[in-house]
Biotite code that builds the C-alpha atoms (Angstrom):
import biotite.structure as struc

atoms = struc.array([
    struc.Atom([0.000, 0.000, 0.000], chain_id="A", res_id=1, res_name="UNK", atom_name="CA", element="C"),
    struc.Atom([3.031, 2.160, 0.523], chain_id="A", res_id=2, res_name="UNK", atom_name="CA", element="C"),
    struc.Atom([4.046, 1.428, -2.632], chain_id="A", res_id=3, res_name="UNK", atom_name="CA", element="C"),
    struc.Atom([1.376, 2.482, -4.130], chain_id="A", res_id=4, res_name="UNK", atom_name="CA", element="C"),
    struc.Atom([0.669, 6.067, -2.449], chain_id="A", res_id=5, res_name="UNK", atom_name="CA", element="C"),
    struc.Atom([3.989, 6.954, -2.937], chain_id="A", res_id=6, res_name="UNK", atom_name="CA", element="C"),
    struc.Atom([3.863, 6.301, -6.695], chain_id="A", res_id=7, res_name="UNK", atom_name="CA", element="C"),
    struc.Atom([0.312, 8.201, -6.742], chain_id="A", res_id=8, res_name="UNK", atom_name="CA", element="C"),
    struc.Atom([2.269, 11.283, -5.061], chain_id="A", res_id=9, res_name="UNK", atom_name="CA", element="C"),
    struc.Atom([5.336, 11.170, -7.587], chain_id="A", res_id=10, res_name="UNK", atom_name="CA", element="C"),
    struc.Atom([3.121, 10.585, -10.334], chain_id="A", res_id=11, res_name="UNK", atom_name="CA", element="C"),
    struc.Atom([0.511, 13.809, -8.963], chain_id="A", res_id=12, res_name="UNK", atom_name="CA", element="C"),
    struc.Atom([3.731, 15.996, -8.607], chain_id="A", res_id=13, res_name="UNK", atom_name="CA", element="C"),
    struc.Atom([4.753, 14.966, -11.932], chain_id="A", res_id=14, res_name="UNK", atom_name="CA", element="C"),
    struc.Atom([1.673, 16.206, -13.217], chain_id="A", res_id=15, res_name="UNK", atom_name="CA", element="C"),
    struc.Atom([1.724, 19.272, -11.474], chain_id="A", res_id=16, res_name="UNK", atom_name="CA", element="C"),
    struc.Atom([5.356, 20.208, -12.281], chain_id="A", res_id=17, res_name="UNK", atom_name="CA", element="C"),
    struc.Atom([4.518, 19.274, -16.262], chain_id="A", res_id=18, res_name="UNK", atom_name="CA", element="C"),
    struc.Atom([1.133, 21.641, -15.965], chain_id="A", res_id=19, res_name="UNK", atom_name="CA", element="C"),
    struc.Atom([3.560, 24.669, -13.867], chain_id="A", res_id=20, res_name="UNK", atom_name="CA", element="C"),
    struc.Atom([6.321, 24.773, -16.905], chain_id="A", res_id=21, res_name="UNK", atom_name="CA", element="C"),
    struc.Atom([3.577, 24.796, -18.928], chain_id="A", res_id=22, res_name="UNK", atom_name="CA", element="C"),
    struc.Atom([1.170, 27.853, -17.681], chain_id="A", res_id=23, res_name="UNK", atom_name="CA", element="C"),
    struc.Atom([5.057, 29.551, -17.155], chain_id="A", res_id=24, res_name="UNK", atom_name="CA", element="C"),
    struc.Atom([5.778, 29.699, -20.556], chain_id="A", res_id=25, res_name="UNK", atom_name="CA", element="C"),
    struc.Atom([4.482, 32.724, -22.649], chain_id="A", res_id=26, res_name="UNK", atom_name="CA", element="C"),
    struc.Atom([1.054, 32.444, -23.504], chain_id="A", res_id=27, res_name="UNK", atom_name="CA", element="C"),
    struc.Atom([2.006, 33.727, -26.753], chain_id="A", res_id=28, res_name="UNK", atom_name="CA", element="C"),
    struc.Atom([3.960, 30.763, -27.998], chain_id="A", res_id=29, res_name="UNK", atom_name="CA", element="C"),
    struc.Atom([0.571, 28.651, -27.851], chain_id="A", res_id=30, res_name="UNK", atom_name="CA", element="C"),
    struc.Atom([-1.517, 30.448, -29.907], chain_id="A", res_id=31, res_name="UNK", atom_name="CA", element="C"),
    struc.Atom([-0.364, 30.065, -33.372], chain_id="A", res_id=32, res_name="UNK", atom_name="CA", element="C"),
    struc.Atom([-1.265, 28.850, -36.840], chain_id="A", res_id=33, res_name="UNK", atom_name="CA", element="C"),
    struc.Atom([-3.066, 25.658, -37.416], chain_id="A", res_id=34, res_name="UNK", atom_name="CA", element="C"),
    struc.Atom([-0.760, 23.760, -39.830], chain_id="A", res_id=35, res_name="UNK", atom_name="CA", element="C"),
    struc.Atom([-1.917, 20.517, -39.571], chain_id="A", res_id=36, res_name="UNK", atom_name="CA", element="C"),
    struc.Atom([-4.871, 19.102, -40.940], chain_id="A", res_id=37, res_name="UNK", atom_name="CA", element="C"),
    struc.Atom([-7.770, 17.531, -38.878], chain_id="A", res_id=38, res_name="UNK", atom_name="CA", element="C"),
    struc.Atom([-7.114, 13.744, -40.504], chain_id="A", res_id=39, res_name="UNK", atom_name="CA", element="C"),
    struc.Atom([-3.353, 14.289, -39.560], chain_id="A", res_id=40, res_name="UNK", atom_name="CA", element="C"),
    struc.Atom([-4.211, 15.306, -36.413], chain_id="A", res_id=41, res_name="UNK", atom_name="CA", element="C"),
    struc.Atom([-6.856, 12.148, -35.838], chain_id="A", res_id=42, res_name="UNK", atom_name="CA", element="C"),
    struc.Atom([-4.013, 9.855, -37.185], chain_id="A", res_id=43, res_name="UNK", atom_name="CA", element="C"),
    struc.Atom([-1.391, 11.549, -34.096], chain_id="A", res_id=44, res_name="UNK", atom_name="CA", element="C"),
    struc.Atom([-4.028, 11.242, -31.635], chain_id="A", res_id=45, res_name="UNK", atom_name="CA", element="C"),
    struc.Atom([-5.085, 7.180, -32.772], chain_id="A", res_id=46, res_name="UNK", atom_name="CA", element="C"),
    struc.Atom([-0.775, 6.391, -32.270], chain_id="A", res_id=47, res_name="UNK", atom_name="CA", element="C"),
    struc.Atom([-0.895, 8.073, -28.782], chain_id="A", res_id=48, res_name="UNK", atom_name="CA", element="C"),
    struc.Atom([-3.621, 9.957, -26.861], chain_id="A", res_id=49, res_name="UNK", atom_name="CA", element="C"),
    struc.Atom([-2.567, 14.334, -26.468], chain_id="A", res_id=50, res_name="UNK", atom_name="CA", element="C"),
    struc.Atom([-0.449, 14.168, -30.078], chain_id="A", res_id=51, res_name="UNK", atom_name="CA", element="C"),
    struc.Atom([-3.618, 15.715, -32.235], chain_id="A", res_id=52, res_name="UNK", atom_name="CA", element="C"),
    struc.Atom([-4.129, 18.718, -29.322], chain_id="A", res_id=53, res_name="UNK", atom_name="CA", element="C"),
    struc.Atom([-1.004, 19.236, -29.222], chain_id="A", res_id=54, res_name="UNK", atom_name="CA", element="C"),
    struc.Atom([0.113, 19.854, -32.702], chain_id="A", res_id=55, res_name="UNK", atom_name="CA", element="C"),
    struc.Atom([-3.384, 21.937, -33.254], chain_id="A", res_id=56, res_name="UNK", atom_name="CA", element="C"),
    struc.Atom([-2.493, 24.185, -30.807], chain_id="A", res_id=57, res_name="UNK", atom_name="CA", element="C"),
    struc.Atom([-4.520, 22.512, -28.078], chain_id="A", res_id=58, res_name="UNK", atom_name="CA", element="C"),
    struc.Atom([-1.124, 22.216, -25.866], chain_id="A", res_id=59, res_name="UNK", atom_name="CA", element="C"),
    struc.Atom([-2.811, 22.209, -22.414], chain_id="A", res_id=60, res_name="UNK", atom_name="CA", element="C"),
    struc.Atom([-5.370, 19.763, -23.450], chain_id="A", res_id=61, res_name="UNK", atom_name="CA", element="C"),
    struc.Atom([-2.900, 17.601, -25.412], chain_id="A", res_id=62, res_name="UNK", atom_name="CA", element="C"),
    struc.Atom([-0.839, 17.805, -22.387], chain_id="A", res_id=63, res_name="UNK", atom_name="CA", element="C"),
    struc.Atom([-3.217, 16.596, -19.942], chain_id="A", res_id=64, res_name="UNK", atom_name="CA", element="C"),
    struc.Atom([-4.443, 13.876, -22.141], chain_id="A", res_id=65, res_name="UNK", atom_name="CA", element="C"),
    struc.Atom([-0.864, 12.516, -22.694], chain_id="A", res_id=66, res_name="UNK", atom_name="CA", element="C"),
    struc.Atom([0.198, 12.222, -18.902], chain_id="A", res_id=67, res_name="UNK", atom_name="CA", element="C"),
    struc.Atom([-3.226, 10.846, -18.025], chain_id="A", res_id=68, res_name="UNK", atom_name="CA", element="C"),
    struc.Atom([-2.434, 7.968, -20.313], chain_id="A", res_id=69, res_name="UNK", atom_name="CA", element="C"),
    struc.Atom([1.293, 7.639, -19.437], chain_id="A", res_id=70, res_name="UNK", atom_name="CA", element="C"),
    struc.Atom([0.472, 7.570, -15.690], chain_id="A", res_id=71, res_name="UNK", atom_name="CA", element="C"),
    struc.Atom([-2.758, 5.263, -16.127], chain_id="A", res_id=72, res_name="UNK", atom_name="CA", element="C"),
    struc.Atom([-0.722, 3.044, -18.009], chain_id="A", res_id=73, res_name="UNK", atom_name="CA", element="C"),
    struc.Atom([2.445, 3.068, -15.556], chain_id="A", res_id=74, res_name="UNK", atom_name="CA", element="C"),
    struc.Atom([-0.159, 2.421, -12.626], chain_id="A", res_id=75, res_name="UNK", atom_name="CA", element="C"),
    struc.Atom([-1.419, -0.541, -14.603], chain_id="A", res_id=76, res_name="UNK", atom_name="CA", element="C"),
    struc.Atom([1.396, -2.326, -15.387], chain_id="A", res_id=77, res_name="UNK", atom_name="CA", element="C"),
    struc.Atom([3.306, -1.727, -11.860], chain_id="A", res_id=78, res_name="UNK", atom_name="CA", element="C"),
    struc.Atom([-0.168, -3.390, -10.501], chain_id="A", res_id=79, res_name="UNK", atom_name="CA", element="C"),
    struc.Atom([-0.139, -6.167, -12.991], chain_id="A", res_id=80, res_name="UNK", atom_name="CA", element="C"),
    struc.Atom([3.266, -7.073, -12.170], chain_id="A", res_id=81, res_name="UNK", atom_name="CA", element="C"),
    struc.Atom([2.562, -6.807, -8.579], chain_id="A", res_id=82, res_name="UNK", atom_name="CA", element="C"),
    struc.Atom([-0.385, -8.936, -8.627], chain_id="A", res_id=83, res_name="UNK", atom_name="CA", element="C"),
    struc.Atom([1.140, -11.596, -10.697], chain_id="A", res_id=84, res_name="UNK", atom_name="CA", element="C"),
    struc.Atom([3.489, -11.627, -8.209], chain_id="A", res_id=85, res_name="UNK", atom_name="CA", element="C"),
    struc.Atom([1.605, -12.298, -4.926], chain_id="A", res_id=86, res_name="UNK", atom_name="CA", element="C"),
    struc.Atom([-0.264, -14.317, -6.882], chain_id="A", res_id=87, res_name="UNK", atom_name="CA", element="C"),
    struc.Atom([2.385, -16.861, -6.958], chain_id="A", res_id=88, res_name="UNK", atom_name="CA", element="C"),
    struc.Atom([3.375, -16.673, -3.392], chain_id="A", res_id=89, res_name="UNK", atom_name="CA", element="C"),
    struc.Atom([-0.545, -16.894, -2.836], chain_id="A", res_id=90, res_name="UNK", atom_name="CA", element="C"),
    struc.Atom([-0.475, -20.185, -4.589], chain_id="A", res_id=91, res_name="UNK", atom_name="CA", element="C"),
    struc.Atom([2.800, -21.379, -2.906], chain_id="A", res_id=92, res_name="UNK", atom_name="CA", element="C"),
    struc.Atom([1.123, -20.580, 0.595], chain_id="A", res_id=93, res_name="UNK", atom_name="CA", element="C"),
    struc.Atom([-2.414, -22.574, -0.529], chain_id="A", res_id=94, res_name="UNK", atom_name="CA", element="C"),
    struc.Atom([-0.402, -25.145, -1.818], chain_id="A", res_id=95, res_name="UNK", atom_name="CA", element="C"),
    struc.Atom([1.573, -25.620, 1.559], chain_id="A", res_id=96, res_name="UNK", atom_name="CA", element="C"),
    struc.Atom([-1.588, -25.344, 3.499], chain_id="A", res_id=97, res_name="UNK", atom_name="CA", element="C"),
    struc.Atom([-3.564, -28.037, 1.371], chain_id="A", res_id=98, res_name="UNK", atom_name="CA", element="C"),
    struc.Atom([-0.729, -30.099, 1.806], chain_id="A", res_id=99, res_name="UNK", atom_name="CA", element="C"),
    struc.Atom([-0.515, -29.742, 5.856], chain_id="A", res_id=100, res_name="UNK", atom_name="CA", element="C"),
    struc.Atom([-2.758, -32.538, 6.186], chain_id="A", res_id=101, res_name="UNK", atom_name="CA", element="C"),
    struc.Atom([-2.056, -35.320, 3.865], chain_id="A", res_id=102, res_name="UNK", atom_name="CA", element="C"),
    struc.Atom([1.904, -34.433, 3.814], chain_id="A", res_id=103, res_name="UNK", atom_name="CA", element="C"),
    struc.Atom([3.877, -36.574, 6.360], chain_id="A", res_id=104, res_name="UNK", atom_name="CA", element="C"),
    struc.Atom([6.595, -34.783, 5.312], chain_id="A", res_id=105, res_name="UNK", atom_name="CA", element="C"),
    struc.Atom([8.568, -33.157, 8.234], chain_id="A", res_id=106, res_name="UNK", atom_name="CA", element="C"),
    struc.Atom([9.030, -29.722, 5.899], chain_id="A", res_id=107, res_name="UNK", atom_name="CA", element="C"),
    struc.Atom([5.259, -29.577, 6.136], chain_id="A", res_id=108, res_name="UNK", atom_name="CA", element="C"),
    struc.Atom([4.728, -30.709, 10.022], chain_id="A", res_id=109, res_name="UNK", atom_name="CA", element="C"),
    struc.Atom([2.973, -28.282, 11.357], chain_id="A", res_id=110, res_name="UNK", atom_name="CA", element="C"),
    struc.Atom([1.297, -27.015, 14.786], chain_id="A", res_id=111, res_name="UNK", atom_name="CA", element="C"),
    struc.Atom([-2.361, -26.285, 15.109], chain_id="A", res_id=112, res_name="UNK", atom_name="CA", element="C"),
    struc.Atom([-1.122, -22.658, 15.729], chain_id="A", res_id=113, res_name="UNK", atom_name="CA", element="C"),
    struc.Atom([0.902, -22.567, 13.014], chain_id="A", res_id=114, res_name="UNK", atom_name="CA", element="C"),
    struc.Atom([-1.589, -23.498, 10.578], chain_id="A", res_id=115, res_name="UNK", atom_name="CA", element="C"),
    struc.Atom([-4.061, -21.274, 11.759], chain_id="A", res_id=116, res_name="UNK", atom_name="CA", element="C"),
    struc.Atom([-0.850, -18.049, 11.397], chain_id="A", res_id=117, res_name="UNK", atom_name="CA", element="C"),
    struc.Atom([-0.891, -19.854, 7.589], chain_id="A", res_id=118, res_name="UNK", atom_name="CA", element="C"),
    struc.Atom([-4.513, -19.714, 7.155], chain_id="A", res_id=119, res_name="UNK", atom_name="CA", element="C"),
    struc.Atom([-4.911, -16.078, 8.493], chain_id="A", res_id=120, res_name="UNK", atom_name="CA", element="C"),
    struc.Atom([-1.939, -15.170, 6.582], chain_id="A", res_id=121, res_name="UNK", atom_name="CA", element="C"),
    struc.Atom([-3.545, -16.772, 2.876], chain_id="A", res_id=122, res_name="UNK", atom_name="CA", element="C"),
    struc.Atom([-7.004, -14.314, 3.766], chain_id="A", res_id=123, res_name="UNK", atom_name="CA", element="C"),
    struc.Atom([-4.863, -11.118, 4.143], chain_id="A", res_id=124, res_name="UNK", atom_name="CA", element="C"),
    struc.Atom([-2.764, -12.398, 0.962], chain_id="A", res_id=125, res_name="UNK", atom_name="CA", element="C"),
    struc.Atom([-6.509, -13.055, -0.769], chain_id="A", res_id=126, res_name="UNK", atom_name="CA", element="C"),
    struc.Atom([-7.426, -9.136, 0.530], chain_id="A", res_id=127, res_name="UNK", atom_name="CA", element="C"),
    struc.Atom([-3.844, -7.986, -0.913], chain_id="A", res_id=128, res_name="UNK", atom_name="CA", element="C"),
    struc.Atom([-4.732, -9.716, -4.554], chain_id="A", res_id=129, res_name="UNK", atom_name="CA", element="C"),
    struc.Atom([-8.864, -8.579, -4.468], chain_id="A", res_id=130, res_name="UNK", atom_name="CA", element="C"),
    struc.Atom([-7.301, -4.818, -3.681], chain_id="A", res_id=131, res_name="UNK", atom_name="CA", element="C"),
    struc.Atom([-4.460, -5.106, -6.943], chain_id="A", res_id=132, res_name="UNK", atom_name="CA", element="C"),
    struc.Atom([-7.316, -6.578, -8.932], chain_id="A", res_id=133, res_name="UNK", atom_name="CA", element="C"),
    struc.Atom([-9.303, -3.441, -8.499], chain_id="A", res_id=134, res_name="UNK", atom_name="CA", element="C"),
    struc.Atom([-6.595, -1.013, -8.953], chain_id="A", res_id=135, res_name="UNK", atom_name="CA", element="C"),
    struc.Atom([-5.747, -3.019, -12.035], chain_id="A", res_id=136, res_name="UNK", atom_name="CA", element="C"),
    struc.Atom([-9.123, -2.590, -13.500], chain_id="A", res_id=137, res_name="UNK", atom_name="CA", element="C"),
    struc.Atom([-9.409, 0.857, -12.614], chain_id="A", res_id=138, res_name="UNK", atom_name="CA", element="C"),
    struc.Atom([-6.225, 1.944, -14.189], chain_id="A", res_id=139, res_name="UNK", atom_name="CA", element="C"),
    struc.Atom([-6.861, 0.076, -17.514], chain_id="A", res_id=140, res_name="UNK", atom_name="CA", element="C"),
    struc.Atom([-10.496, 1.832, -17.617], chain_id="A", res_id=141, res_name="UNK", atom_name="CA", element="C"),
    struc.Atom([-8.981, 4.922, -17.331], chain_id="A", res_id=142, res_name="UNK", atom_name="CA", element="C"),
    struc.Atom([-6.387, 4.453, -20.046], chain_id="A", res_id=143, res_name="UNK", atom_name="CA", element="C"),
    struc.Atom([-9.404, 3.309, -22.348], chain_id="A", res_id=144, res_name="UNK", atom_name="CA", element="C"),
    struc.Atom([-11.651, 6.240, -21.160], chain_id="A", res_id=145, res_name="UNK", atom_name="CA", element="C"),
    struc.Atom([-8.588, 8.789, -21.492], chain_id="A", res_id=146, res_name="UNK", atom_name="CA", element="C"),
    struc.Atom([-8.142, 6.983, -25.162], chain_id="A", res_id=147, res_name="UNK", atom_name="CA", element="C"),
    struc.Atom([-11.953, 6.878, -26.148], chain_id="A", res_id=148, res_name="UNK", atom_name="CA", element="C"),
    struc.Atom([-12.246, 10.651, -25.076], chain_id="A", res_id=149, res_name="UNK", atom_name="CA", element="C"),
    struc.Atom([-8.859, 11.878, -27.116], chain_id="A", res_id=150, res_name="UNK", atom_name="CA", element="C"),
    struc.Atom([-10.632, 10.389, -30.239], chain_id="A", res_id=151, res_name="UNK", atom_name="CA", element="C"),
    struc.Atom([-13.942, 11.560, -29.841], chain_id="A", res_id=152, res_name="UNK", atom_name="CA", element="C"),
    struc.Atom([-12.424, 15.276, -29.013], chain_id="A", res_id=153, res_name="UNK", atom_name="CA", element="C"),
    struc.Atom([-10.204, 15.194, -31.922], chain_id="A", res_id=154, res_name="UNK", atom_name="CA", element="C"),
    struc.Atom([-12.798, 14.174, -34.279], chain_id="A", res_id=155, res_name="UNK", atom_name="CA", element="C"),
    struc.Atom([-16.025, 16.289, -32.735], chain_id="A", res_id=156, res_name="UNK", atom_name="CA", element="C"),
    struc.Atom([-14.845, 18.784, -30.880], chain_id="A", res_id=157, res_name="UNK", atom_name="CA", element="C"),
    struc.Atom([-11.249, 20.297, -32.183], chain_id="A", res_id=158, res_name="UNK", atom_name="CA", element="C"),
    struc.Atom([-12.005, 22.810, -35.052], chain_id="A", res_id=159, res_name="UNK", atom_name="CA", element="C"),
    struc.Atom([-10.466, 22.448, -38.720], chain_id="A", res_id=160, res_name="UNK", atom_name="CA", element="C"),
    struc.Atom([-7.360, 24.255, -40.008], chain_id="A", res_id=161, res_name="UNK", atom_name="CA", element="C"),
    struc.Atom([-9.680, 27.083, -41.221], chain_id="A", res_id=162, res_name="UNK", atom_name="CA", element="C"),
    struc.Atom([-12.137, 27.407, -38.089], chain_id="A", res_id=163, res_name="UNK", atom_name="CA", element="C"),
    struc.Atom([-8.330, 27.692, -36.013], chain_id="A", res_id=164, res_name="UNK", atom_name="CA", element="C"),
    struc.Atom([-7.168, 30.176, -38.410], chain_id="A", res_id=165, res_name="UNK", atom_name="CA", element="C"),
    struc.Atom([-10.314, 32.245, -37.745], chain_id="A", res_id=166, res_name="UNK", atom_name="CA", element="C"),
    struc.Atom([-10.555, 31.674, -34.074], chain_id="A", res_id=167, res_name="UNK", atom_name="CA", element="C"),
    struc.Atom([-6.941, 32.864, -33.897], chain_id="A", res_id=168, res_name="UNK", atom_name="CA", element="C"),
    struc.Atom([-7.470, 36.249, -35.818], chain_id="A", res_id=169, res_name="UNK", atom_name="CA", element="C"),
    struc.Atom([-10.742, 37.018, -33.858], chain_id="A", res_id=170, res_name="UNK", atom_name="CA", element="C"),
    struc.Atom([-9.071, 35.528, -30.168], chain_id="A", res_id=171, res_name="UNK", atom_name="CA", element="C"),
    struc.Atom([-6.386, 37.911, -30.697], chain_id="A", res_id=172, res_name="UNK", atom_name="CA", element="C"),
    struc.Atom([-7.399, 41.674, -30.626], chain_id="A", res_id=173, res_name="UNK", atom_name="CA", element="C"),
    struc.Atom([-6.217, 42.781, -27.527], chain_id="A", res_id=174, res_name="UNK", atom_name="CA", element="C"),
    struc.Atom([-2.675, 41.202, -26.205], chain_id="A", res_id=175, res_name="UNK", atom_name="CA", element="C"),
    struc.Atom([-0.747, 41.085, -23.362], chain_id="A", res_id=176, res_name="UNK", atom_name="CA", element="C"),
    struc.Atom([3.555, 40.544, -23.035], chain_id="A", res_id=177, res_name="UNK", atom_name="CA", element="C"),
    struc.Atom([6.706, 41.154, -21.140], chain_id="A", res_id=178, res_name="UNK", atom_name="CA", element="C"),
    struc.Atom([8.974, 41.977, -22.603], chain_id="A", res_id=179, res_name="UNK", atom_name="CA", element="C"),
    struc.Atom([12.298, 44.291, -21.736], chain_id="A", res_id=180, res_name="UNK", atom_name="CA", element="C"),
    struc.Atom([12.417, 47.872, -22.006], chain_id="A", res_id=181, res_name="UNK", atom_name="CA", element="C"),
    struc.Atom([16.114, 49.398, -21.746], chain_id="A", res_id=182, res_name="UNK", atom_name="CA", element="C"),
    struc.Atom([16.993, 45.931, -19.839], chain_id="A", res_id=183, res_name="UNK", atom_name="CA", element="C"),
    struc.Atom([14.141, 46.652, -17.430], chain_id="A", res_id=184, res_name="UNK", atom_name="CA", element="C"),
    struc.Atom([11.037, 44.411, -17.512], chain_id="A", res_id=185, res_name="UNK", atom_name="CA", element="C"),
    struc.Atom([8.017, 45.827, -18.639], chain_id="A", res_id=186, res_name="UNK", atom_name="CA", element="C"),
    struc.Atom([4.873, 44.911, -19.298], chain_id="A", res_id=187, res_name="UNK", atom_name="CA", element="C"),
    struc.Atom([2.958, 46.001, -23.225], chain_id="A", res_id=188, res_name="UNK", atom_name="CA", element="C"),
    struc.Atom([-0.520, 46.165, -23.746], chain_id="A", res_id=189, res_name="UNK", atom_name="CA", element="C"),
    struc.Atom([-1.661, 46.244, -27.709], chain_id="A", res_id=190, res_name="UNK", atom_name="CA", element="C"),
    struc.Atom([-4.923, 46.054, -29.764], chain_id="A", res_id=191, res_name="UNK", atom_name="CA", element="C"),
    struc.Atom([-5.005, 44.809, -32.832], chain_id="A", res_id=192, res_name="UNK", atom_name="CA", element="C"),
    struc.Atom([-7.846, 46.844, -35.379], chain_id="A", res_id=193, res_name="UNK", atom_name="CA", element="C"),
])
């Protein structure tokens, strides 16, 4: 369990470092021209989920969509391997406990009390593998919903080259910068008419 909350924190400051570089940078660098076409952009965002946004000018959005897949991915193959894992000491354990009776082995003499320790031991080891199950499922129906929801906004909701182009001219009437006047920073306000 450790494990995993301290993955979910390095993974949540990951995102929030990626998101803090990206509302630092100059506004100004992510509004530009469209120059990809909507098919080009549906063919980026079917090879990885963010690709399309990002290369329409959607950076933010693209952004989001590509660490939500990296990191639901990640989660689900760290729990995969994990559960595979205890799933074979989980067998192991069964297998020694099933054997406790009929085994006149002295490797599997046991006490009363330390079959019972076994026993309790396989239902917190069952608890362990119904918990990585979940988390398993839930991080691959994320990575599908982030997927599913990447191609339906590149296809339905993302404008065409021309709609950008449009958008753009029309978004961009009034403007804000820094920039550096005589080495000092400043700040210039201009309208476009």
């Amino acid at each position: 369990m450790l494990k995993f909350v301290t993955i979910a924190g390095l993974l949540t400051l990951l995102i929030f470092s990626s998101a803090g570089t990206v509302f630092a940078q100059d506004e100004s660098s992510f509004i530009r021209a469209a120059t990809i076409s909507k098919r080009d952009a549906v063919v980026l965002s079917v090879l990885f989920p963010g690709l399309g946004q990002m290369t329409q000018g959607h950076k933010v959005k693209g952004i989001s969509m590509f660490i939500g897949e990296v990191a639901s991915l990640v989660m689900f193959i760290n729990t995969h391997e994990n559960y595979n894992t205890k799933q074979k000491i989980y067998d192991r354990d069964l297998d020694i406990f099933n054997n406790l009776k009929t085994t006149k082995s002295a490797k599997y003499q046991k006490s009363y009390t330390d079959a019972n320790k076994l026993y309790k031991s396989l239902q917190d080891q069952n608890d362990d593998l119904d918990v990585l199950h979940s988390i398993r499922n839930t991080a691959i129906i994320i990575a599908v919903g982030v997927y599913a929801y990447n191609l339906f906004d590149v296809v339905f909701l993302s404008p065409s080259t021309v709609e950008s182009k449009r958008a753009e001219l029309n978004k961009n009437k009034i403007q804000v910068k820094s920039a550096l006047i005589d080495r000092n920073p400043g700040i210039i306000l201009s309208k476009r008419f």
